[in-house]
C-alpha positions as CSV (number, residue, x, y, z in Angstrom):
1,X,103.4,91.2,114.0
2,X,103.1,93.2,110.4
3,X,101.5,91.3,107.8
4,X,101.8,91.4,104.0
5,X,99.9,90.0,101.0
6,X,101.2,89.7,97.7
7,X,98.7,88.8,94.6
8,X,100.1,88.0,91.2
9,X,98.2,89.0,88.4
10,X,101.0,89.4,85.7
11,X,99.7,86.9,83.6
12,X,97.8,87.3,80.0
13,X,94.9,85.6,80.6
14,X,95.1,83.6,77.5
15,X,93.0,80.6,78.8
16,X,90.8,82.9,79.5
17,X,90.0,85.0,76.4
18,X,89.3,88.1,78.3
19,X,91.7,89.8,80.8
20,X,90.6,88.1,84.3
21,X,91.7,90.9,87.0
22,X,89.5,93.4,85.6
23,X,86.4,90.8,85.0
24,X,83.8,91.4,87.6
25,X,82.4,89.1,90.3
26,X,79.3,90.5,91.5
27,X,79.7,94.2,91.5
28,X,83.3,95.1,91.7
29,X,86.2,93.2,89.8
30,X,88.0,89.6,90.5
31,X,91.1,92.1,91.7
32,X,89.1,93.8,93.7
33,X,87.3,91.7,95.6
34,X,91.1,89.6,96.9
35,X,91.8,93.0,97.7
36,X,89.2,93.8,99.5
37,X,89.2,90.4,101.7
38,X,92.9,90.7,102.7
39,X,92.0,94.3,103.9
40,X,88.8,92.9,105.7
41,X,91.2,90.5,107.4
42,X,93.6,93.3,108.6
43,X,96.6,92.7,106.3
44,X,98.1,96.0,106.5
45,X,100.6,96.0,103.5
46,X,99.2,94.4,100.1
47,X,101.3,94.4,97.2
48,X,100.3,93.5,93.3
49,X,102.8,92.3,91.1
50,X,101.4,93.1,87.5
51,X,102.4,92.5,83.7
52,X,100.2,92.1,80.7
53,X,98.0,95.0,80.6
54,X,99.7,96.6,83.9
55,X,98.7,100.4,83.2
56,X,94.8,99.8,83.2
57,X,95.1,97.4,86.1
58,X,96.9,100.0,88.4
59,X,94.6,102.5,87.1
60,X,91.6,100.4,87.9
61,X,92.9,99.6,91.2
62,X,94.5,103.1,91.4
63,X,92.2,104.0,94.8
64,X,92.8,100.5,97.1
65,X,95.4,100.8,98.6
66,X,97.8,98.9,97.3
67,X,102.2,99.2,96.1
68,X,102.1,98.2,92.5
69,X,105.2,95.9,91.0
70,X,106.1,95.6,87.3
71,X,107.3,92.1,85.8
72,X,108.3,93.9,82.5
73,X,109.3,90.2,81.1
74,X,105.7,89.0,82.0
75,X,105.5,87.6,78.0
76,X,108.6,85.1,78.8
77,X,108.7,84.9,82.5
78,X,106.6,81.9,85.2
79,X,104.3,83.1,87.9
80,X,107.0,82.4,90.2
81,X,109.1,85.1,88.7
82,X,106.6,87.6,89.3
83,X,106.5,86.3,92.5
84,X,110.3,86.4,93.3
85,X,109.4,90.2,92.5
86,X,106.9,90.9,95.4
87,X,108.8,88.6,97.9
88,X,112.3,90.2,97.3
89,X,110.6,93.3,98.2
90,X,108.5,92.1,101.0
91,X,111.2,89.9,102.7
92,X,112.4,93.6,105.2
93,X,109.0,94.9,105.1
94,X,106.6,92.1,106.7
95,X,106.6,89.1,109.4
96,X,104.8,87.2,107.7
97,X,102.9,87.6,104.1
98,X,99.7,86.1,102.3
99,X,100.7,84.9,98.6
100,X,98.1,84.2,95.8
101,X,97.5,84.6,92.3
102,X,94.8,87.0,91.1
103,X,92.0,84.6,90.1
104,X,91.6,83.0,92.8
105,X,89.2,85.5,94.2
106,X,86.5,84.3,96.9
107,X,88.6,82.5,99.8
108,X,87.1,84.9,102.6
109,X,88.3,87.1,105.7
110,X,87.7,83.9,107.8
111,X,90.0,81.8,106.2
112,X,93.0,83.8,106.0
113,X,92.7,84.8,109.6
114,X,92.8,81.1,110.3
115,X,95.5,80.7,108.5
116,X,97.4,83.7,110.6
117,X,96.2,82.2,113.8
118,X,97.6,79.3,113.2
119,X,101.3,80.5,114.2
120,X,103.0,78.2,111.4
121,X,106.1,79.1,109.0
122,X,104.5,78.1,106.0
123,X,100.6,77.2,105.7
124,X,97.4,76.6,103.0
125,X,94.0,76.1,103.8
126,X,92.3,72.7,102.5
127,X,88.6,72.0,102.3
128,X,87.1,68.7,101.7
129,X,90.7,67.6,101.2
130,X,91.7,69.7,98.5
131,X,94.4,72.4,99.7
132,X,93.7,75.9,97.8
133,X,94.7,79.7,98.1
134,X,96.0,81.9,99.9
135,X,99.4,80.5,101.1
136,X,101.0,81.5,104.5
137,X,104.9,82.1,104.6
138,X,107.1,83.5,106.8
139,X,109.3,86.1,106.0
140,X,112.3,83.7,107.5
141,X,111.4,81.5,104.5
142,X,111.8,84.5,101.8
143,X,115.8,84.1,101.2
144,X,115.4,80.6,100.7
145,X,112.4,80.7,98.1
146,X,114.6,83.4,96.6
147,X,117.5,81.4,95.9
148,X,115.7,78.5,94.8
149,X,116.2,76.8,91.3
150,X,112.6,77.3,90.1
151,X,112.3,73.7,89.0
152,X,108.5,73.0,89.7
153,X,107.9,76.8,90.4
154,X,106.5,78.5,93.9
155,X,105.0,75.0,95.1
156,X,108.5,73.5,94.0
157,X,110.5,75.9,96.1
158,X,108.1,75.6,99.3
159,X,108.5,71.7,99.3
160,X,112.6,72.4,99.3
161,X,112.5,75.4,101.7
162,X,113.0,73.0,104.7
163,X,109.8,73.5,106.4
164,X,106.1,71.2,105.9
165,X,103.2,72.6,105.0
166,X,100.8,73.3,107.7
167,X,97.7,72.2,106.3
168,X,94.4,74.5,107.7
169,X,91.2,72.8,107.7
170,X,88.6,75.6,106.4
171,X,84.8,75.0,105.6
172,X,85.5,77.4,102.6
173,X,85.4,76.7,98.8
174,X,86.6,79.9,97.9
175,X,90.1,78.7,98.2
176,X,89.7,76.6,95.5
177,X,87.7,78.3,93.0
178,X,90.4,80.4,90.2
179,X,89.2,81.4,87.2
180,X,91.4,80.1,84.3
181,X,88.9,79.4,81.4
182,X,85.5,81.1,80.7
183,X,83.7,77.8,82.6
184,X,85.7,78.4,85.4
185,X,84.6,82.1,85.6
186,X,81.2,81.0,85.6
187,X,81.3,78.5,88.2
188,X,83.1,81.2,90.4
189,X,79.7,83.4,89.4
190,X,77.5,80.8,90.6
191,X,79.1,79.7,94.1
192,X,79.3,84.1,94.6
193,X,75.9,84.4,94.7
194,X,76.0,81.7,97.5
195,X,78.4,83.6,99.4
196,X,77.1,85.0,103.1
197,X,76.8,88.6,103.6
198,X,79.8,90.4,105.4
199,X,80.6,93.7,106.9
200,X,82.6,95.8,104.9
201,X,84.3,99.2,106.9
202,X,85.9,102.1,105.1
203,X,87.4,104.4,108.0
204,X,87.7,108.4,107.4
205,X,88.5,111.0,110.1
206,X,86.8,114.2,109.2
207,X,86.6,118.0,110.5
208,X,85.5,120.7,108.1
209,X,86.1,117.8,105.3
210,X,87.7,114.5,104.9
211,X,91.4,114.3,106.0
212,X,92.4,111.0,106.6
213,X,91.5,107.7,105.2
214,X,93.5,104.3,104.2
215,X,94.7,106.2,101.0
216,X,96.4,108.7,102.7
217,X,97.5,106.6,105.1
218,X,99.3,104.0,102.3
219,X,100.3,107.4,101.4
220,X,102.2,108.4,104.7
221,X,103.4,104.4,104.9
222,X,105.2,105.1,101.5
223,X,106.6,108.1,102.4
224,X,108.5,106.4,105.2
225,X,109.4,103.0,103.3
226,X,110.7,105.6,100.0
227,X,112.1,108.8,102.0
228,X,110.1,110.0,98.5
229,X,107.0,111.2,98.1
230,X,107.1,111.0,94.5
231,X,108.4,107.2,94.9
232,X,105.6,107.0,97.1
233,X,103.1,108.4,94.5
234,X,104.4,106.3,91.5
235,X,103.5,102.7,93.3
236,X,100.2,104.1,93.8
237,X,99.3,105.4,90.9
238,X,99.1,108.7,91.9
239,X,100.0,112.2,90.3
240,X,102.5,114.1,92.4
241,X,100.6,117.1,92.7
242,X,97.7,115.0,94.1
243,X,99.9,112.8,96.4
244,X,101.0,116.9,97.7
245,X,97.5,118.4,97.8
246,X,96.4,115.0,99.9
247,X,99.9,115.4,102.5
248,X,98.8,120.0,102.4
249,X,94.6,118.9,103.3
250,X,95.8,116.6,106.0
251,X,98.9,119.1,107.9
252,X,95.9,121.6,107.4
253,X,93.5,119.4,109.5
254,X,95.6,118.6,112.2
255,X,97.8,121.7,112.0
256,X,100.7,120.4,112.4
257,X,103.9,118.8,109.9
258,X,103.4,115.7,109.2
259,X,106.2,115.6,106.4
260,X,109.8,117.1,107.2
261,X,112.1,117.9,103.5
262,X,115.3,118.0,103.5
263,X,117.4,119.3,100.0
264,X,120.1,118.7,97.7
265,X,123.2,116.6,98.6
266,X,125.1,113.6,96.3
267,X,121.9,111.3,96.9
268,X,118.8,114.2,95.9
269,X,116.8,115.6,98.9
270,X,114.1,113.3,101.0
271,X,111.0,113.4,102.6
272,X,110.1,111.7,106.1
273,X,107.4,111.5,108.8
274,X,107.9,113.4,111.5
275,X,107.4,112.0,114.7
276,X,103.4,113.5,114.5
277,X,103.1,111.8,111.3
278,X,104.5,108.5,112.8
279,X,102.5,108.8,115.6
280,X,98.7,109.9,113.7
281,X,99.8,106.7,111.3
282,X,100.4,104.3,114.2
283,X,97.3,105.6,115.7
284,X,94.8,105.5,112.8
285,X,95.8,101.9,111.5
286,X,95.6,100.9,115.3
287,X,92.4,102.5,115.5
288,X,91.2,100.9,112.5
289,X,92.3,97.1,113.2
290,X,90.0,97.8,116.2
291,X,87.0,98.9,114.8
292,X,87.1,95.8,112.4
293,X,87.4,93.6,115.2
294,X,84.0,95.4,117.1
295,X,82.4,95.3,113.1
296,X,83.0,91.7,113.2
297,X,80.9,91.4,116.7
298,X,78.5,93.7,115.9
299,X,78.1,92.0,112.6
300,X,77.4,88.7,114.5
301,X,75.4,90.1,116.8
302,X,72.9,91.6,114.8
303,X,72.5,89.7,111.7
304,X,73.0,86.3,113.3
305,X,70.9,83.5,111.0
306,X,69.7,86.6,109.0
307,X,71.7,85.8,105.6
């Protein structure tokens, strides 16, 4: 079952006074750090719908992994517009997707895992009876928040999409600390530094030198969802000529094509995996969602009551 996260962060931080993605929690930034939790949890497609300030965002978050989205209207548009964004092009590309705004940034691994184990159409976490972020929906659900009035926004459409809210009891805070004003932003400092330690793994297949990681790979993924590699390039903030010296390293490494071109006709020319590229793809992402499940173990195992 594929899995998909979509964070908003279109939004001008007005509340705030200072533009909230880029603020840091700890030692990498509020955006960072959701990003970094959905990939802990496995979510293998994660999608950013920004706005106000969109450039240095994408270029801060240029090397995670993720398919940028524009809301050019962000100055007279809802959250739920940008969010009609990222679900209209989730709805074909996911089972199931993870939705949440940017400032909410220290729900952790555990809960969203939860939340997918849980097997519901549409489901939130709550803690001490207070019901927070990130929301579960299933792609099934996607036409019908898309066609929805609006009135009352995302939580407006969910209550008239025709399924309940599976409520997921979590003993996490996280999910309900966002950072709207400058006191929120320090509260979300203080209950940080009470957060437990957690394994972190960055996975890179090597030979003479570093071919393959979760860039490239998002790379490849592109590719196939685009038939472009300059598409593929331009939602990750990536030059073409270094989205093509990252495809040349990599057929260099293995030694074989990974990308097949065709040219011309009515519709351009395109780019596609071949069936290697398909297959190292399907392999390394398997390969990866296994080694965070031993991390996890091995995590428990050895620094058990330690943190």
């Amino acid at each position: 079952m594929t899995t998909g996260a979509l964070i908003v962060a279109a939004g001008m931080s007005s509340r705030m006074g200072d533009f909230k993605p880029m603020l840091n929690i700890g030692s990498i930034s509020i955006a960072q750090r959701v990003v970094a939790t959905f990939q802990q949890a496995g979510v293998e497609k994660i999608v950013m719908v920004t706005g106000y300030n969109a450039v240095a965002l994408e270029r801060h978050l240029a090397g995670n992994g993720l398919v940028f989205l524009r809301n050019e209207d962000y100055k007279t548009t809802h959250m739920f517009d940008s969010a009609r964004i990222g679900l209209r092009y989730l709805q074909d590309k996911c089972d199931r997707l993870l939705f949440t705004p940017v400032d909410i940034p220290l729900f952790t691994a555990a809960t969203v895992q939860a939340l997918l184990a849980s097997g519901a159409d549409l489901a939130a976490p709550v803690c001490d009876g207070e019901t927070g972020h990130p929301i579960l929906i299933a792609s099934t659900l996607i036409p019908a928040l898309l066609a929805d009035s609006g009135e009352g926004g995302l939580r407006g459409a969910m209550e008239r999409c025709g399924v309940p809210m599976t409520l997921i009891p979590v003993r996490d805070r996280g999910i309900l600390h966002d950072a709207d004003t400058p006191e929120d932003y320090r509260a979300l400092l203080f209950y940080h530094n009470e957060q437990l330690v957690r394994p972190v793994l960055n996975v890179s297949l090597a030979r003479e030198k570093v071919f393959f990681d979760s860039r490239t790979a998002m790379l490849l993924r592109l590719v196939a969802e685009t038939e472009s590699v300059r598409k593929a390039c331009q939602r990750m903030q990536m030059s073409y000529s270094s989205g093509w010296n990252v495809i040349r390293t990599l057929e260099s490494q293995v030694r074989r094509s990974l990308i097949r071109r065709s040219q011309g006709g009515a519709g351009g020319g395109k780019s596609q995996l071949t069936e290697d590229g398909e297959r190292l793809l399907g392999q390394y992402e398997a390969y990866v969602a296994a080694l965070r499940e031993s991390a996890v173990q091995c995590f428990d195992t050895y620094f058990e009551g330690l943190f």
